[in-house]
C-alpha positions in Angstrom: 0.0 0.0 0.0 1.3 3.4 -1.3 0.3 6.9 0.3 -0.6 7.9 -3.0 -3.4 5.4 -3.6 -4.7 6.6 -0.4 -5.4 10.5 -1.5 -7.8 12.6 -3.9 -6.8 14.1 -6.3 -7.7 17.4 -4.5 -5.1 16.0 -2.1 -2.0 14.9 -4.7 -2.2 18.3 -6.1 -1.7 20.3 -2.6 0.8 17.8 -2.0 1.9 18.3 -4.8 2.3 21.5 -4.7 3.9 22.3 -1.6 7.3 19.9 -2.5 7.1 21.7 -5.8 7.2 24.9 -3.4 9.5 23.3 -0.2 11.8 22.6 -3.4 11.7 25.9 -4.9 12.4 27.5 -0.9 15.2 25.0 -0.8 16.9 25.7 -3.8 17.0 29.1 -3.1 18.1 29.2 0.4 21.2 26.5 -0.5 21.9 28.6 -3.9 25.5 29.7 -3.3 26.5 26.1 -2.8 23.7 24.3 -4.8 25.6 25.9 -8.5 29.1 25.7 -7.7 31.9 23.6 -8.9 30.7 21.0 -6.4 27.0 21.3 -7.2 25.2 20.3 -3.5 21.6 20.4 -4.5 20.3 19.5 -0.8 16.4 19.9 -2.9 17.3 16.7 -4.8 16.5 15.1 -1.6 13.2 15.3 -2.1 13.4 12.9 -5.3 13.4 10.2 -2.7 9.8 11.5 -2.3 8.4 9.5 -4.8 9.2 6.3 -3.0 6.3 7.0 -0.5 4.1 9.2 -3.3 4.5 8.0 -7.0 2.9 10.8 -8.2 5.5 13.3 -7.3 7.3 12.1 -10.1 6.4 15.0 -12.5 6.0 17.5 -10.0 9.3 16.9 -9.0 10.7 17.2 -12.5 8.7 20.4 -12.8 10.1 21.8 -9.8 13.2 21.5 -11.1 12.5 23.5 -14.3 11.2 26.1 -11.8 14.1 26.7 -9.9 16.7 26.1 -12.9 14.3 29.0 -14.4 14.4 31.1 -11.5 17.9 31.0 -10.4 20.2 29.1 -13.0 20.1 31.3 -16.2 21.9 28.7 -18.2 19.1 28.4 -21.2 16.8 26.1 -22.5 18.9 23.0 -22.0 19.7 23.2 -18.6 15.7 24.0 -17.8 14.5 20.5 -19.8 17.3 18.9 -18.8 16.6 19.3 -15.6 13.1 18.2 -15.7 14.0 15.0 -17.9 16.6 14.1 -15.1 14.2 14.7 -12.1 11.7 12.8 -13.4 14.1 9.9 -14.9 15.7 10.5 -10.9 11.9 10.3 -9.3 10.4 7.6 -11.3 13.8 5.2 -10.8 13.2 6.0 -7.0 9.5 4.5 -7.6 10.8 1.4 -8.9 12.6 0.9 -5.8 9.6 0.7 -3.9 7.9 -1.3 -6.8 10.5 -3.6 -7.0 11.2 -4.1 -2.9 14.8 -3.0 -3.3 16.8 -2.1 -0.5 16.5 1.8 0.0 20.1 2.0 -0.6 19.6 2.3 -4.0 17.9 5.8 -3.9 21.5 7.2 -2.6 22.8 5.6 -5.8 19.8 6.7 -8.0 20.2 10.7 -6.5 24.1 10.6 -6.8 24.4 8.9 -9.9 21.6 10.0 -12.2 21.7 13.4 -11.9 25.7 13.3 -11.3 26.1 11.3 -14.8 23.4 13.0 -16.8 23.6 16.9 -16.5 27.1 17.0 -17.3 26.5 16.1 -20.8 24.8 19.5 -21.3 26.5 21.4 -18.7 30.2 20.6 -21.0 29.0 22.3 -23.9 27.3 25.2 -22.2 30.4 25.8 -20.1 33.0 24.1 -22.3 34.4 22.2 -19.0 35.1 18.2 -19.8 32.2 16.2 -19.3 34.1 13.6 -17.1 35.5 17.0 -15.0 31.8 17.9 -14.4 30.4 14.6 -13.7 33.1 13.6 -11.3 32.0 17.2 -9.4 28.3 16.7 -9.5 28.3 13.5 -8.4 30.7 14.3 -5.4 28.2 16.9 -4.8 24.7 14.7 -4.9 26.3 12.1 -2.5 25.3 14.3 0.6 21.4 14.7 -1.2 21.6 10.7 -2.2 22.0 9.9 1.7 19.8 12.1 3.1 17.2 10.8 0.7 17.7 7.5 2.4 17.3 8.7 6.0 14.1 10.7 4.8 12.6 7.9 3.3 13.3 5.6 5.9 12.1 7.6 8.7 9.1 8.4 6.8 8.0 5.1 5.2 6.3 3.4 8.5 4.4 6.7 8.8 2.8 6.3 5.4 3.0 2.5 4.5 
């Protein structure tokens, strides 16, 4: 049994809606460290979200396009890129839980996923080596990838 099967719609939106917005906050209060050469992105946390509520998967992925929008000004790419990789990120979270997986994995999935994919736009916008950036992002979403773990264990026999 999921949290999300449990809910209205009415319900899955304001939830939706305020870890679109607790993302948002967060991004904007870890900014100075969250764009950096070592790219801690304490929001990604949250992908771990969709473990307990599979339908944060696009809102998650939208939230990221909000706050690359609002405070990364690196284009177009970096906006969709960040959605496709949240919601790639959120959705492989969600198999976790579908599969019965240890929750380990969603520190792999948070480090990894975003850590491996954004580079591959963020070398030709910033003409840095790919393997430079992705060795740097994923240094920096190890601390998000555990903390995902810890939230989603200390949350999951509150909602399951």
């Amino acid at each position: 049994m999921e949290l999300g099967k449990n809910i209205s719609k009415t319900q899955k939106l304001t939830v939706s809606a305020i870890v679109i917005a607790i993302y948002v906050v967060t991004m904007f209060f870890t900014q100075s460290f969250a764009f950096g050469a070592v790219q801690v992105r304490i929001a990604t946390t949250l992908y771990s979200l969709a473990y307990l509520c599979p339908f944060l998967v696009l809102p998650l992925g939208l939230s990221n396009i909000i706050s690359n929008m609002v405070l990364g000004g690196l284009g177009i790419f970096d906006i969709l890129g960040g959605f496709i990789v949240g919601v790639i990120t959120s959705y492989l979270i969600y198999l976790v839980k579908k599969y019965k997986l240890s929750t380990s994995y969603i520190a792999l999935i948070i480090t990894f996923v975003p850590g491996l994919i954004v580079p591959i736009w963020l070398s030709l916008i910033l003409h840095v080596p790919y393997y430079t950036l992705a060795i740097s992002l994923c240094l920096g979403q190890v601390i998000p990838g555990i903390c995902g773990v810890f939230l989603v264990n200390s949350l999951k026999n509150k909602f399951l």
